[in-house]
N, C-alpha and C positions, 0 to 999 in steps of 0.2 A: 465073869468076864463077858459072856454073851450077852449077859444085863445091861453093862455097861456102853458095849456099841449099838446094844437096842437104844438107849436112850440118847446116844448119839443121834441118831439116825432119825431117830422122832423129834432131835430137837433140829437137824438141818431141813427133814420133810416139813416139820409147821414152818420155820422162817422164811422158807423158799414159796409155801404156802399163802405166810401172809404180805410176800413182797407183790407177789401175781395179784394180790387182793390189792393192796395199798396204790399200787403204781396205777393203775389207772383212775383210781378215787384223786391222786394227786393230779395226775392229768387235768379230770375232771372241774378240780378247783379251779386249776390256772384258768382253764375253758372260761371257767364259771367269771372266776375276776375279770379276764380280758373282754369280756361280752358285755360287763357291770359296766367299764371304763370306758369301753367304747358308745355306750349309752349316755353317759354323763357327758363324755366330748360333743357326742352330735348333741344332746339339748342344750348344750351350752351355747355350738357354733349357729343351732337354728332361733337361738335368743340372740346373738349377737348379728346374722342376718336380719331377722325383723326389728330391730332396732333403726328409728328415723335417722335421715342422712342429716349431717348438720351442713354440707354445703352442698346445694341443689344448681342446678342450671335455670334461668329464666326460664321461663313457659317461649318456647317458639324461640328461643337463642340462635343469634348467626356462628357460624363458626368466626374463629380469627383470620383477619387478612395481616397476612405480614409485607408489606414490601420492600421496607426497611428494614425495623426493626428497633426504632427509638422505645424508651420505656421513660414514665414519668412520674413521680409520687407528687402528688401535692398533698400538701396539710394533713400527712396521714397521724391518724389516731388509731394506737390497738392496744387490746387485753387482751389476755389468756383468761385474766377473772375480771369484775369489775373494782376489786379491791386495788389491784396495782396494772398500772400503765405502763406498758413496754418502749411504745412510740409517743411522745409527744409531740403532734403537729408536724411529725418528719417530712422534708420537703426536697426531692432530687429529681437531675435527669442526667440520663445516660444518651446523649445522642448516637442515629447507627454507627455502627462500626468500631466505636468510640468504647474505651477502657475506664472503667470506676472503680477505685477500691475503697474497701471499705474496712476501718480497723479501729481500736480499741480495745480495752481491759474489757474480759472478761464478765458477763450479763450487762454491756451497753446494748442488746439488741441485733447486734450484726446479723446472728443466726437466722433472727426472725423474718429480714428482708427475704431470704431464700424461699421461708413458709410462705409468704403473703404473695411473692410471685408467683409460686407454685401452685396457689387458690388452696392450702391446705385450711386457711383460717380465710374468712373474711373479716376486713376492716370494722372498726364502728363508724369511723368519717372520714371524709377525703376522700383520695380516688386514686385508683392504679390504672395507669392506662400503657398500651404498646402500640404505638403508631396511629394513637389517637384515640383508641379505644379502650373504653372500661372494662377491666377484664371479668369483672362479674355481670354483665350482659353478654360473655362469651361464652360456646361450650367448654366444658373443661379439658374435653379432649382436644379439643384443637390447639386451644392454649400449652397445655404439657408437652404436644408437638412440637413446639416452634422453641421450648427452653431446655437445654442439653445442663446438666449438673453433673461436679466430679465434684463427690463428699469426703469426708474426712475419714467417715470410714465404707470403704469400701462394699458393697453387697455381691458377691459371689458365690454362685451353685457347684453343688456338689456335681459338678459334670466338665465338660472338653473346656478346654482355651476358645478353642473356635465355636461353642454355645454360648460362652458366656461373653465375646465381643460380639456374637451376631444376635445378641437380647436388645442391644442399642436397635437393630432393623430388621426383628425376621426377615429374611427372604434373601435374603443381600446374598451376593454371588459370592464365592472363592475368593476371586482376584478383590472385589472392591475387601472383603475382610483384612485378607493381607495388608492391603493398602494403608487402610486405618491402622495397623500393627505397627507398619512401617514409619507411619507418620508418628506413632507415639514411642519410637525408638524399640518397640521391645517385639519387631520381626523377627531380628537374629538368635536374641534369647532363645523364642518359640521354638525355632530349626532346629538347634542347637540341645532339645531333646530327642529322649528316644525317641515318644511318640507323637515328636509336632505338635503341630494343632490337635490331634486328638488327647493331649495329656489332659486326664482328669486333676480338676484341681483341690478337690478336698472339702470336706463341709467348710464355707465361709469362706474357703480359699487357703486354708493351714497350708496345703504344699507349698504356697508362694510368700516371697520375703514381702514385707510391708512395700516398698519401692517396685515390684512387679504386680502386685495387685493393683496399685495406681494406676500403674502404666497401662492393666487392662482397661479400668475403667476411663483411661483416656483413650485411649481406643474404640470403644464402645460408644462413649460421646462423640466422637470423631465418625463413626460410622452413622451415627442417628443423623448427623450433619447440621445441628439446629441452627436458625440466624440469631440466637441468643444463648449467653453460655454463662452460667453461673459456677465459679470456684470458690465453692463452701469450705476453709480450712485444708484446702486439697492438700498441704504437704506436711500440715501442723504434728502430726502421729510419725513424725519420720528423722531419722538425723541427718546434719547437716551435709554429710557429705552427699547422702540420696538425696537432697532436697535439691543440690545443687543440681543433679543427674537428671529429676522429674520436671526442673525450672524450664529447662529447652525444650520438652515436648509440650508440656505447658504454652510456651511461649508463640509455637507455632501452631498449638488448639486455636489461640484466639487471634489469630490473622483476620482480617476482614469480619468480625462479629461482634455485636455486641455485648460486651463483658461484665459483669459483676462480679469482682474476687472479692469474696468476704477471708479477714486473713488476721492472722494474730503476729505471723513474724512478717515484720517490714521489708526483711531483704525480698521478699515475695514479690513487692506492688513500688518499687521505685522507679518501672517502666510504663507505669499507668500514666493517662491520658489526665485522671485529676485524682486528688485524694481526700475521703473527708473521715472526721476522727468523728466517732461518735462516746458520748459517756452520759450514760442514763437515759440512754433515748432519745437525744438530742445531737445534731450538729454541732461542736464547740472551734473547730476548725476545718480548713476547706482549701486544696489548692495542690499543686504538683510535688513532687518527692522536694528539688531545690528550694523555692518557694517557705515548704512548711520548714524544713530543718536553720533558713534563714531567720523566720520568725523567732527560734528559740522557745519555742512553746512545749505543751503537750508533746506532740509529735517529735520534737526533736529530742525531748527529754525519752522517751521510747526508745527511738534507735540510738543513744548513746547506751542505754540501759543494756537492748539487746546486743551492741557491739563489744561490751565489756564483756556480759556474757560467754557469746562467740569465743572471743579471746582467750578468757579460761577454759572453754573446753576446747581448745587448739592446744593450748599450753599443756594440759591435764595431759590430752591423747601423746605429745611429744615425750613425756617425760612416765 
């Protein structure tokens, strides 16, 4: 019997023995990988730093003067590859102040307009100019200055309400933030937490419904204040009822600025100044909300298509 809890006792004395042993070898490993992986990350990120810029500033660039704020494509040509053409020979102007929309199915290009202002590509031919000026003899910081974008999908940090609309203008005071809140409808919201403006929003913004992430992001835009404003699919990721809810702060985003809504549903852009349908990279028609649906064209075949749509999910949601 005494045998017996001797060899107990020898077998809880080595386990105990060899866990003191093991447990820091384990340790040791994690150490070991996380120091391996962390090695791997920084050469990777110091080969992707030394990697050449594919779009430079001229040597001695002015910045941009905006005093308007008109924008003008003539005869533009672009690739992503040289195999296929995105833009053939596209040609538009937006005068200031003045509202363009822009729509079609699905890889006519629309999206790409957004890049090609933004300087993220440069053209092959033609010219992009805002108030006269070619934007690639401009800095690119000045130019990104002067273009405010509300995307389809939204880019939000894992930090406050009130970090993530004052990334539109570090520095910007309390009141002017509020301001911007208020003008994109979604002040009350804010209040109306525990923590106000300091509610942390979540990685990407999980805490917020699809229609209060917009609203930040119009906010945000709203606070940068830019005299040019592009709405890339701003409502497209939403249903119709929020789309209806985001339309009004939308609407009063682009008071007095010059506008580019690139948009996939029509109800979006029948308050636009002109409208041109693009398919394959080309203009195929051009003209106000009334105008095109008279033609009986393209366009109008669209918004019957989307109105039937609608209908069935009104119908569907009633019943």
């Amino acid at each position: 019997m005494g045998t017996g809890r001797h060899s107990v006792g020898d077998v809880v004395l080595v386990s105990t023995f060899l866990m003191q042993l093991f447990r820091p070898l384990d340790i040791l490993g994690w150490v070991y990988r996380e120091i391996k992986q962390g090695l791997i990350d920084m050469d990777f990120l110091f080969t992707l730093l030394d990697r050449p810029l594919e779009i430079e500033d001229a040597p001695g660039a002015p910045d941009l003067a905006v005093p308007s704020g008109a924008v003008r494509l003539r005869d533009v040509v672009f690739a992503y590859e040289p195999r296929r053409t995105i833009l053939h020979g596209l040609s538009l102007e937006i005068p200031a102040g003045h509202t363009l929309a822009v729509v079609g199915h699905s890889g006519a290009g629309k999206s790409t307009l957004s890049r090609i202002l933004y300087r993220f590509y440069d053209i092959q031919s033609g010219s992009v100019t805002i108030d006269g000026q070619d934007i690639r003899a401009v800095t690119q910081e000045s130019l990104r200055k002067v273009i405010g974008i509300v995307p389809q999908d939204t880019v939000l940090f894992n930090d406050s309400i009130r970090y993530n609309i004052e990334y539109g203008r570090p520095g910007a005071s309390t009141a002017e933030i509020e301001q911007a809140a208020a003008r994109a409808q979604i002040h009350d919201f804010i209040l109306s937490l525990p923590d106000g403006y300091e509610t942390v929003v979540g990685e990407r913004g999980l805490k917020l419904s699809g229609g209060e992430k917009q609203r930040v992001a119009i906010a945000r835009t709203l606070l940068k204040d830019p005299p040019i404003l592009i709405l890339d699919e701003a409502t497209s990721a939403l249903d119709t009822r929020t789309e209806r809810e985001i339309q009004a702060a939308l609407d009063a985003a682009i008071i007095n600025r010059t506008t580019l809504i690139i948009a996939h549903r029509l109800s979006t852009v029948v308050n636009a100044d002109r409208i041109i349908v693009l398919h394959e990279g080309r203009i195929i028609e051009e003209g106000a909300h009334a105008e095109l649906l008279a033609r009986n064209g393209v366009y109008a075949d669209m918004w019957r298509q989307q109105q039937e749509a609608a209908l069935g999910e009104a119908f569907a949601a009633a019943n």
